[in-house]
C-alpha positions in Angstrom: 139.9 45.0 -156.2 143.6 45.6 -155.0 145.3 49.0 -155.6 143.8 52.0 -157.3 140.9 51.7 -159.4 141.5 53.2 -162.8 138.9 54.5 -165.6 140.1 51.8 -167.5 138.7 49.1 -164.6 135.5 50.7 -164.9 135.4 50.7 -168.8 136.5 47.0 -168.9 133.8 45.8 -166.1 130.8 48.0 -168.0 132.0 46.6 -171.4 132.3 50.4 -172.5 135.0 52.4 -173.6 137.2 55.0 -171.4 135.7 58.0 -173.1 132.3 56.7 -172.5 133.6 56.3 -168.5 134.3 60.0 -168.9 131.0 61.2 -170.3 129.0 59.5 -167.4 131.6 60.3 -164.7 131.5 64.1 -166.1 128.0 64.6 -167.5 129.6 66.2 -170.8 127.5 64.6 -173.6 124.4 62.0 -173.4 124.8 58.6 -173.0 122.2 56.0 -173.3 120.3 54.9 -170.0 121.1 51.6 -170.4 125.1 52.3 -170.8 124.5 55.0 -167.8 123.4 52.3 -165.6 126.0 50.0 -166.5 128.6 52.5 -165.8 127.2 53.5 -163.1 126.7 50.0 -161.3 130.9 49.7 -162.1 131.4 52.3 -160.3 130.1 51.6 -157.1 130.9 47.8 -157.5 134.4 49.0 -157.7 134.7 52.4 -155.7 135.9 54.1 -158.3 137.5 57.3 -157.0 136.4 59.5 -159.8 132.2 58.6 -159.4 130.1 61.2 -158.3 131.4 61.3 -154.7 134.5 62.7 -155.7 132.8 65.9 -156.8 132.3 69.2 -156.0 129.9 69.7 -152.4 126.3 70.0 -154.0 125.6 71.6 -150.1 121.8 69.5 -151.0 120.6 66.6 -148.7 117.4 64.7 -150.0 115.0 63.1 -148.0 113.5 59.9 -149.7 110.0 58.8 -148.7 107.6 56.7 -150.0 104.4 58.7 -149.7 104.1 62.5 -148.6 100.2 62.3 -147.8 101.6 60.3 -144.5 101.4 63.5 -142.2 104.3 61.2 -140.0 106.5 62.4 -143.0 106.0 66.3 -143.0 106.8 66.2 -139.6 110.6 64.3 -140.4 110.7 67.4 -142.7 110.5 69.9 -139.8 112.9 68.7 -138.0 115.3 67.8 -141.0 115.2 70.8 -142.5 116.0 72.8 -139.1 118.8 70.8 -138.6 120.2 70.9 -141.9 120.2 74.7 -142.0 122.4 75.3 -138.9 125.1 73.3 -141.2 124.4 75.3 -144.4 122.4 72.7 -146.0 119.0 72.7 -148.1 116.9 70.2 -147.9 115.1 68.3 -151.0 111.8 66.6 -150.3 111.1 62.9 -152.8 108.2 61.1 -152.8 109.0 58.0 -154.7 107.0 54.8 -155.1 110.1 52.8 -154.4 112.4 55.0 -152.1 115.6 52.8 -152.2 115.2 52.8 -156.2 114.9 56.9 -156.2 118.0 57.1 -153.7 120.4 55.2 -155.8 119.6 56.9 -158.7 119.8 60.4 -156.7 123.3 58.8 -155.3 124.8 58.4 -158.6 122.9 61.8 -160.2 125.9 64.5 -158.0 122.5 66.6 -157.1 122.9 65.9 -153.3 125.7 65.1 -151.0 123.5 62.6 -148.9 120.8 60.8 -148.7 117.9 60.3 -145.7 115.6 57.4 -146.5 112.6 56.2 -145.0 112.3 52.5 -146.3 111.2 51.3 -149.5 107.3 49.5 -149.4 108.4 47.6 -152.2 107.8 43.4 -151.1 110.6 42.1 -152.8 114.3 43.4 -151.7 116.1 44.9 -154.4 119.5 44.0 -154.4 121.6 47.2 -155.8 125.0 46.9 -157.1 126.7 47.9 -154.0 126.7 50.5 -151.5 125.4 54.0 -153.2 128.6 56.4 -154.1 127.1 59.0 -151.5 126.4 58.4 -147.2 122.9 57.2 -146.4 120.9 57.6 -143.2 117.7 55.4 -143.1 115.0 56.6 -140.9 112.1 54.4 -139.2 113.1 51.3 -141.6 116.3 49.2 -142.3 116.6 49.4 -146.0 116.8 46.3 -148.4 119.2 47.0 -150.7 122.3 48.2 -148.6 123.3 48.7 -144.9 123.2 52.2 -143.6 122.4 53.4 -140.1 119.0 53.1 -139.2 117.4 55.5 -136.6 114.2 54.5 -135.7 111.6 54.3 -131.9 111.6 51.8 -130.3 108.2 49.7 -132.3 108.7 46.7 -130.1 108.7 48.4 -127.0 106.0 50.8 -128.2 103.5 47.9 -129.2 103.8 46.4 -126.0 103.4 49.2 -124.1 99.8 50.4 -126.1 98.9 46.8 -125.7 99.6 46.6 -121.7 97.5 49.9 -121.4 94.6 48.1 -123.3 94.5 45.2 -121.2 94.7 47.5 -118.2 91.6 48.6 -118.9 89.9 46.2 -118.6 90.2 44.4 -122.5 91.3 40.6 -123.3 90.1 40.4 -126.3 92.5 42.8 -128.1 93.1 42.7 -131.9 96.1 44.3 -134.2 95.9 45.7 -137.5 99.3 45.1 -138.5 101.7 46.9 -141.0 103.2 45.1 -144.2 104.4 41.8 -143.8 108.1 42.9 -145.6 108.9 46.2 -143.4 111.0 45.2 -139.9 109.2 48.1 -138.4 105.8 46.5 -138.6 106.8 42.6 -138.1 108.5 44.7 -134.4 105.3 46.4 -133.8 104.0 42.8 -134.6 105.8 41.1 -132.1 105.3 43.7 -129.6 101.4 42.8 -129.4 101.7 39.5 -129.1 104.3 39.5 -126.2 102.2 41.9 -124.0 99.5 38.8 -124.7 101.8 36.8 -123.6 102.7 38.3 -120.6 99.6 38.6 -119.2 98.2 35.3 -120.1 96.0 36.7 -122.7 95.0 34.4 -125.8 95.7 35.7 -129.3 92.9 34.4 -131.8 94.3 34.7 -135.3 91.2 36.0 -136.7 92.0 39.2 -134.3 94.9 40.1 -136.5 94.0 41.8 -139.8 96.9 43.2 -142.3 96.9 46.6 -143.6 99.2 48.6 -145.4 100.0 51.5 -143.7 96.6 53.6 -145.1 93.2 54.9 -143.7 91.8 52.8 -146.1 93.6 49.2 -145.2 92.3 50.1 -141.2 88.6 51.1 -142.2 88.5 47.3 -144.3 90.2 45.7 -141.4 88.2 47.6 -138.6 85.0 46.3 -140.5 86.3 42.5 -141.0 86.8 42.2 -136.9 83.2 42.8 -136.6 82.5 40.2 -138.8 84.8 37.5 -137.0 82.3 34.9 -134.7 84.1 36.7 -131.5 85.1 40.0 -132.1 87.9 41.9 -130.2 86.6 44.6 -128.0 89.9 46.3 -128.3 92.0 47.4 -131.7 96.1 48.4 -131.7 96.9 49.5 -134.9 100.3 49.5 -136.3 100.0 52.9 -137.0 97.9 56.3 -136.5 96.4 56.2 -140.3 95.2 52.8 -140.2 93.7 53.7 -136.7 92.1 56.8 -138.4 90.3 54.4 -140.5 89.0 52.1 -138.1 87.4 55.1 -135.8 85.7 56.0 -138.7 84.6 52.4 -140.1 83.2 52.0 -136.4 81.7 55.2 -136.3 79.8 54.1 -139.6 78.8 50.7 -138.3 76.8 52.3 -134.9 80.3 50.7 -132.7 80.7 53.4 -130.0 84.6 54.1 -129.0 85.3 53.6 -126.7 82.2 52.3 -124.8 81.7 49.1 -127.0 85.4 48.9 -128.9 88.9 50.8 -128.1 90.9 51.8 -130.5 94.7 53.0 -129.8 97.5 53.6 -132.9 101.3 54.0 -133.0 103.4 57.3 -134.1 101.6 60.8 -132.6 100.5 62.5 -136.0 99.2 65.4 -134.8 95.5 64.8 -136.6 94.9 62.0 -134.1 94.4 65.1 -131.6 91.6 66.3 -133.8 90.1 62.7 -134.6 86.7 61.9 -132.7 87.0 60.4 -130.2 90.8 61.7 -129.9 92.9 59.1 -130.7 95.0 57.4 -128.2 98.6 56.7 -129.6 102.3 55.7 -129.1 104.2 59.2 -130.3 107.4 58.7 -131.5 109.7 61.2 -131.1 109.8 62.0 -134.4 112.2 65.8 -133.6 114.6 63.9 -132.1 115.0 61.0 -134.5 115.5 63.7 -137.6 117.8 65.8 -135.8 119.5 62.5 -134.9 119.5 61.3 -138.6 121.2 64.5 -139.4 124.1 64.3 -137.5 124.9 60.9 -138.7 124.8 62.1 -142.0 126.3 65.0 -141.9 129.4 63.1 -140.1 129.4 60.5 -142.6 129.5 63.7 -145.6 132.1 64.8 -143.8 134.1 61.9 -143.5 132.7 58.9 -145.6 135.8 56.7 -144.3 135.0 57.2 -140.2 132.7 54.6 -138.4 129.3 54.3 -138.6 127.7 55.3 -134.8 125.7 52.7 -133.2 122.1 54.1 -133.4 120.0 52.6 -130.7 116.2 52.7 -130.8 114.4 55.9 -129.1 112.1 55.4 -126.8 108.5 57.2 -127.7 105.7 57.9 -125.4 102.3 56.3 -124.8 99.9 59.5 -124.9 96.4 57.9 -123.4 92.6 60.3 -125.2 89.4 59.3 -125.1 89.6 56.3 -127.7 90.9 54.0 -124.7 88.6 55.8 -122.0 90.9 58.9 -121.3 90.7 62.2 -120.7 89.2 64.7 -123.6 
């Protein structure tokens, strides 16, 4: 929209009066949800000057994930939180079933200044009514609704990396229990596998490529289906440390010794896979950096939400070889 936008351009595009503009805008009496979220989509379809960016410094930064039992997430916390404080800045921790969902609503609610969002798990993209009225860093996953800056490891590299030390020792039949079809990270991670195949002249049998969804659970189903298949792998790369949590213990259960008659590596570093038995060999990601990175992009963006988003290129992780591939104890 040219020039200025007015109250009155939001009232006319919600269908709503000025005063009712006011009394979202303001918080100064209760409006219906459904008028809220009309008025509030107006808003940041039109940058309206007066929405909740135009407010006060709340001096609150939430981080938006979509499951806290992940122990990948605590970590982001660690290092969020840290950084945050040397700026003056609290941190608020959301769990929400659809992340992008919760962050738009905190976006238009004036509780934080900014928002750090690991991506939603929801299938479907949900395509919001605009950019959200406050900055947005997204960590680990490109987010569905809107573009933000993304800072994230390097999955593709990562995958093919675990994969190469696998067949290095000796595996060709080497399996992947893959992430959720809809997340970028995982379709990466993905691709990663099946170019280290590739590249070393390796055959990929379909059957050797299970989906799982990010849980313990999905990887001890998955681990237990690859014994099932007419060949089975004699190696396992799983998307992520969890799902390979589950799979040592669905082999465990099933008399498979790790890693004698089945490896089993994982992606991310939790720090349980140190514990797991065998220990677990994983790709770490450098999860410090890529909070304390996430961070300053935000904070720059609260500071100036004009200025230019910073091209975020992946971070390399860290292949970190225990004794579920043969290494050391």
């Amino acid at each position: 929209m040219a020039g200025r936008v007015t109250v009155r351009d939001v009232a006319r595009r919600a269908e709503v009066s000025t005063a009712t503009v006011s009394r979202v805008v303001n918080g100064t009496a209760r409006v219906a949800e459904g008028t809220s979220r009309r008025v509030a989509a107006a808003i940041d379809e039109l940058g309206y000057p007066g929405g909740p960016a135009a407010q006060a410094r709340t001096r609150h930064v939430a981080l938006v994930v979509p499951s806290i039992t992940n122990p990948f997430f605590p970590e982001l916390v660690t290092g969020a939180r840290a950084a945050l404080a040397r700026s003056g800045y609290s941190l608020l921790l959301v769990d929400a079933e659809d992340p992008e969902a919760e962050a738009r609503r905190l976006a238009r609610s004036r509780l934080v200044d900014g928002i750090l969002l690991v991506g939603s798990h929801t299938p479907r993209p949900r395509r919001g009514p605009g950019q959200p009225r406050v900055p947005v860093v997204a960590i680990d996953r490109t987010p569905t609704s809107w573009r933000a800056p993304v800072v994230e490891c390097d999955s593709y590299q990562g995958a093919r990396t675990v994969t190469a030390h696998l067949a290095s020792t000796g595996h060709s039949r080497i399996a992947h229990l893959a992430g959720p079809a809809h997340l970028d990270v995982a379709a990466r991670r993905r691709r990663g596998y099946r170019d280290a195949l590739r590249e070393r002249g390796l055959r990929l049998d379909p059957a050797w490529v299970v989906r799982g969804d990010f849980s313990e659970e999905s990887g001890h189903r998955a681990a237990l289906r690859l014994l099932e298949v007419a060949r089975p792998p004699t190696a396992i790369f799983a998307a992520n440390d969890l799902m390979a949590v589950g799979a040592l213990a669905a082999l465990r259960g099933a008399g498979v010794r790790v890693p004698q008659d089945m490896a089993v590596a994982g992606f991310d570093g939790i720090r349980v896979g140190r514990y797991t038995l065998p220990t677990l060999t994983t790709y770490a990601q450098p999860v410090l950096d890529m909070s304390r990175r996430a961070v300053v992009l935000l904070l720059a963006a609260i500071r100036d939400p004009t200025g230019p988003s910073a091209a975020t290129p992946p971070l390399p992780g860290r292949l970190v070889v225990r004794e579920s591939t043969g290494g050391p104890p």
